[in-house]
N, C-alpha and C positions, 0 to 999 in steps of 0.2 A: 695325343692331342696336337692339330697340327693348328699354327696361329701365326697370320700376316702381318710383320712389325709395324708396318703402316697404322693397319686396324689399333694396336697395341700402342703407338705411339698417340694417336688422335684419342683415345680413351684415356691415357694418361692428361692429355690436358682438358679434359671433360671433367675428370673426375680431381683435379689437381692434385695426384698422386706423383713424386719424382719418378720419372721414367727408369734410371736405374737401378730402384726398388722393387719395381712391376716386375722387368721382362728379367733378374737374377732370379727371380722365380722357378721350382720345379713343377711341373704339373702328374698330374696322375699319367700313368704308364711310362713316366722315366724320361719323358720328353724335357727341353729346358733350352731357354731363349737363347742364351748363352753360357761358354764355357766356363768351367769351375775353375780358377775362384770368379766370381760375378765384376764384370768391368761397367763402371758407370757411363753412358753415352757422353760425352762432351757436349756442353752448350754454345758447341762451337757459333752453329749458323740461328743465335737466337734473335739476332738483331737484324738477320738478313732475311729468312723465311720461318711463315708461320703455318704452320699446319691447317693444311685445307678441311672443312668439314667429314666430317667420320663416312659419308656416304661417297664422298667425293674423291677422297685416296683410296677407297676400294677397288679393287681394280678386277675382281674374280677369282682369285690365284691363290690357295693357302700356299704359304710355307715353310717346313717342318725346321726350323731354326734358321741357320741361313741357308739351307738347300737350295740347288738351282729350281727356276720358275719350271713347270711342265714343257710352257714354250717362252723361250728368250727370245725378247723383241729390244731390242737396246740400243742405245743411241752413243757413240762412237764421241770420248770429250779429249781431245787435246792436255798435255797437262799445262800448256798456262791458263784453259779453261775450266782447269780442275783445281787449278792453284788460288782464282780470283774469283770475280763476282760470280761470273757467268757459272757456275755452280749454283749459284744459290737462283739463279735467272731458272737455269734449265731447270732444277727439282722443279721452283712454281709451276714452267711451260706443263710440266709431266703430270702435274696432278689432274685427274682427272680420265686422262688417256691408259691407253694398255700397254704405254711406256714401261718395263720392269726391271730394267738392266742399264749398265754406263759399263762401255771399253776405256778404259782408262789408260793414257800412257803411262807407262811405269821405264820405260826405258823406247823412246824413240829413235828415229833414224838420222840425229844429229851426235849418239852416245852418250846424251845427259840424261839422268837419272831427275822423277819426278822428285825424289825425296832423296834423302842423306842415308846411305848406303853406312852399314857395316861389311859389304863383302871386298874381302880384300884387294882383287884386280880395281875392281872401283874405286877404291882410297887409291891407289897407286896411279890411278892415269887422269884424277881429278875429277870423275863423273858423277861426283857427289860433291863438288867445289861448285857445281855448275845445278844443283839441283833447284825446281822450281817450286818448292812447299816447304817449311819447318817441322809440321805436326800433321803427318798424315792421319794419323789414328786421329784424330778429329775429323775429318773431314769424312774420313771410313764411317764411323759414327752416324754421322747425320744422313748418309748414304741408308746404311742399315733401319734407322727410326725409321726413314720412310718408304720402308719396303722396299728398297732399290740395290738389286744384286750386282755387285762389282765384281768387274772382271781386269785381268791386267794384261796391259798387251806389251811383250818387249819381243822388240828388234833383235834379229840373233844378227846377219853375216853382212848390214849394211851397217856400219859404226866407224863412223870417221876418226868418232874419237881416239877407241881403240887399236885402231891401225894406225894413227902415227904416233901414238905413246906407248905402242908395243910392236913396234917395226915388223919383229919376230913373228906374229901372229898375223903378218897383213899378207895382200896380195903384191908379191915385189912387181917394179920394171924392166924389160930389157932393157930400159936404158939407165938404169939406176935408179937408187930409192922406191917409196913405195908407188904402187899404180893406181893410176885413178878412173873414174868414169869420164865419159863424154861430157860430162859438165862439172868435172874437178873432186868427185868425190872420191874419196882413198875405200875400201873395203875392205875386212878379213876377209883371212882365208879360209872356205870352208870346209877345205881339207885336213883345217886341223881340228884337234879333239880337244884343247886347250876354250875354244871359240865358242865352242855349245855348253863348256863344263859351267863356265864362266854365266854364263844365261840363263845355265838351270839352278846356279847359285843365289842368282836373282829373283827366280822365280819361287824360290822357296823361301827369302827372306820375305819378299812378297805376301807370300800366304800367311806367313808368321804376323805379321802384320794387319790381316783382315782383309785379304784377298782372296774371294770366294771360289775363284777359277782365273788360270791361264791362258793365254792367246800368243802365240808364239808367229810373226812375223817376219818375213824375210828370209822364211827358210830353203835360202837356195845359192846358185851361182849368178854373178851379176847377167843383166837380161843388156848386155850391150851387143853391137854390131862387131860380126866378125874378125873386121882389119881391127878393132881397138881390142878385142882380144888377145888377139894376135902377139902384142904387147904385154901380156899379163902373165905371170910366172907365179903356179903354186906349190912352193916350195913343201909343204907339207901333204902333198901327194903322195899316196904310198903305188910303188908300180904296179900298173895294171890296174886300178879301181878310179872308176870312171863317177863321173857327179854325181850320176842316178845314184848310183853306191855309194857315195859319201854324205848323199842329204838322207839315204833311209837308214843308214847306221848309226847317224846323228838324232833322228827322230825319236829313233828307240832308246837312242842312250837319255834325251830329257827326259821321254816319260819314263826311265826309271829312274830318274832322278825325281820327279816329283811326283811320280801317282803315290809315292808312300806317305805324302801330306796329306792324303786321302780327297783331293779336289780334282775334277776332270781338267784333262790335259788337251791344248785343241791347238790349231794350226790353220794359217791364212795360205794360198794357195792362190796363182792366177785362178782364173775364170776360165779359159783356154783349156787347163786342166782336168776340165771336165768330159770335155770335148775334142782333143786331141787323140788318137789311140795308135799314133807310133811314134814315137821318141821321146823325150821328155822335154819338150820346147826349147831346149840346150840350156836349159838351168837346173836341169837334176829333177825337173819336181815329173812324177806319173801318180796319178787320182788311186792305185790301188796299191799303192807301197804306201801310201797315208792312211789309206781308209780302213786299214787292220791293224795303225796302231794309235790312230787318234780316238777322243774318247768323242768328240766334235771335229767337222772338217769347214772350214768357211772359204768356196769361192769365190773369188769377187768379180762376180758378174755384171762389171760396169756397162750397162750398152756403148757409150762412147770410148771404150777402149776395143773394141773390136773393128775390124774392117771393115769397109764396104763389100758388099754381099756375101755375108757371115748371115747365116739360118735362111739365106734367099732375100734379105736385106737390103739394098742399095745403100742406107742409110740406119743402120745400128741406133744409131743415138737418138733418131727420130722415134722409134717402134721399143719402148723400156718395156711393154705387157710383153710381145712377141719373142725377144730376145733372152729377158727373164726366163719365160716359160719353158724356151729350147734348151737354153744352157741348164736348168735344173734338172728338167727331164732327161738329161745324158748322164748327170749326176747321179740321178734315180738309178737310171738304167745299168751304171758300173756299180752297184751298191747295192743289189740283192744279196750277198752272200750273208753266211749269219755275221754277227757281232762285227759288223762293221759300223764305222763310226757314224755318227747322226750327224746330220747336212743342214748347215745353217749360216743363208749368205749373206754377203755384204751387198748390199743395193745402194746405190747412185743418189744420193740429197745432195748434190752440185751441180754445176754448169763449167762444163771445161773449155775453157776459153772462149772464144767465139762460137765452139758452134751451138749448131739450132737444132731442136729449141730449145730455149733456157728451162732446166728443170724448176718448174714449179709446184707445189704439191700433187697436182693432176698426174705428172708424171711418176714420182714418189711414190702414191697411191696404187701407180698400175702396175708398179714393180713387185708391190706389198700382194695385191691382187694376185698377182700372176703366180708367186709362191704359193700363195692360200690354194689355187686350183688345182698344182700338183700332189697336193695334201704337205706343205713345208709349212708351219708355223712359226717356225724360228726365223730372225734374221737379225743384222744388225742395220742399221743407217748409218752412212758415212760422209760427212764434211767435214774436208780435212780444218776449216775456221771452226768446227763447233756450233755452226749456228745452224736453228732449227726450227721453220715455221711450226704453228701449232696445227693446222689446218691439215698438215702434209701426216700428221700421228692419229693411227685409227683410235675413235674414243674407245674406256672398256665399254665391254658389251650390256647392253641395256636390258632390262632385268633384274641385272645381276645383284644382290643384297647380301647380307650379314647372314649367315645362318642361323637359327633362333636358338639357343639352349635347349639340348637333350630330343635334337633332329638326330644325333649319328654323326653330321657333320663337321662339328666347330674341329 
């Protein structure tokens, strides 16, 4: 029996039944909402949202516990926007639309941790002194009531933090101490194997926690300009193994670190990535050393981070259907082989700086669009504020109802 917590939670206040009574439930065939022993949802967010009408958090989508959605459509939350209101804003914005999903930071690219760490490197360099929630498993909670599949995204090789409270693990200078980027950021090193272990330790306390799936970001060598390379010393290179080798050795060693959480393992990737097919844009990343060990791959196919005259383009940022569509379809194109990973991108909900036009849902939409036409249903949205017209989220589809008792389908 497969059953939508959404659905399950909107009947428990129909029926003023506690919700952690309903969904501790076994049903016939061994299914079960959740795991043994039965944890009661928190009434974290009962003061802040209320459950939209039973027809109206429907969204199409059974799902067999928390199983991932068929198709992940997810919207991308910051964690001080996953810490405060704007949580309980977005569930509202979401109800109604075929919103299913939240990327959550769980470790961003400042090296603070959304929540208070048990893993050890973390108590040590303070990344849990800096954490921005107390009681995640609430806030997991209310995610889950209303159908809403979480996923955790942490930063592996951009951690500021980490490199200068672990020297040893960073990218040094030639001119001493640790190196930084072109606008003062310090990075690990991703040559070391300490860097990833560190990340997939997070990510599995992550999941311990109520985190339905991984997103592993930054997995590469800084993306700076040659002469400032030039300057960067990684001291944990082993001779003769080049980036490309040290980001696919890495890849492999997380997912074995966490596929035995039993959650898919996925990874963020330029958008170039797709469409590059000789060298690795000099960060180590190539589209088919991922795409046979991820379990999901997500390019980020921003239009206005491409060139002028990229797909025949003058203007990338202008043309989101055209540009979407090209970069997908080369994604497609390197991703025949069997059991390679399922393709699911990151699309453009901003406006990057001045230029034109300013995205407003029209553009959103044609991005959304342009996925749909290559047969991609997955995606994520991405603003990096968290904030998210309603307008810009395709409603669920119309029709769509409850199954009736003893269809086959509930």
């Amino acid at each position: 029996m497969k059953l939508r917590l959404s659905t399950f939670a909107a009947l428990c206040g129909a029926l003023a039944v506690p919700i952690g009574s309903l969904v501790a439930q076994r049903f016939p065939g061994g299914a079960s909402l959740v795991a043994d022993p039965p944890v009661r949802f928190a009434a974290a967010d009962a003061s802040h949202v209320s459950l939209a009408p039973l027809g109206a958090v429907w969204r199409g989508e059974w799902l067999n516990a928390f199983g991932r959605p068929r198709a992940v459509k997810a919207l991308y939350m910051n964690a001080w926007a996953f810490a405060g209101n704007r949580l309980w804003q977005t569930v509202r914005l979401i109800d109604g639309t075929d919103i299913n999903s939240f990327v959550i930071d769980v470790k961003d690219d400042t090296g603070c941790l959304l929540y208070h760490s048990q893993v050890e490197t973390a108590r040590e360099i303070g990344a849990s002194a800096c954490a921005r929630i107390g009681d995640v498993r609430a806030r997991l909670d209310t995610l889950h009531a209303h159908g809403i599949y979480p996923i955790a995204r942490i930063v592996v090789a951009k951690d500021p933090l980490l490199a200068e409270r672990k020297p040893a693990w960073s990218v040094k200078s030639t001119e001493g101490g640790v190196w930084r980027d072109r606008i003062g950021i310090a990075w690990v090193d991703a040559y070391n194997d300490s860097v990833w272990v560190y990340a997939g330790q997070l990510a599995r306390e992550a999941v311990s926690l109520g985190f339905a799936e991984v997103q592993f970001d930054y997995v590469r060598f800084p993306d700076e300009p040659r002469s400032r390379l030039e300057t960067a010393i990684f001291s944990a290179r082993v001779d003769g193994e080049t980036q490309r080798a040290a980001v696919r050795r890495h890849i492999k060693l997380l997912a074995d670190i966490v596929r035995p959480m039993g959650v898919p393992v996925t990874f963020d990737v330029f958008g170039l990535t797709a469409s590059v097919t000789t060298g690795d844009l000099g960060i180590g990343q190539v589209w088919e050393d991922f795409s046979d060990v991820a379990d999901v791959l997500l390019p980020m196919v921003y239009p206005s981070h491409y060139r002028g005259g990229s797909f025949g383009f003058p203007s990338p940022n202008a043309n989101p259907y055209g540009v979407v569509r090209y970069a997908l379809s080369d994604a497609l194109a390197r991703s025949r082989a069997p059991n390679t990973a399922q393709i699911r991108p990151y699309l453009q909900a901003f406006t990057l700086g001045r230029r034109l036009p300013r995205y407003t849902p029209v553009e959103i939409r044609d991005q959304i669009q342009a996925a749909k036409d290559v047969g991609i249903e997955s995606w994520v949205l991405w603003n990096p504020r968290s904030v998210y017209q309603r307008a810009a989220l395709p409603p669920y589809p119309s029709g769509v109802g409850i199954p009736e008792p003893g269809t086959g389908q509930e």
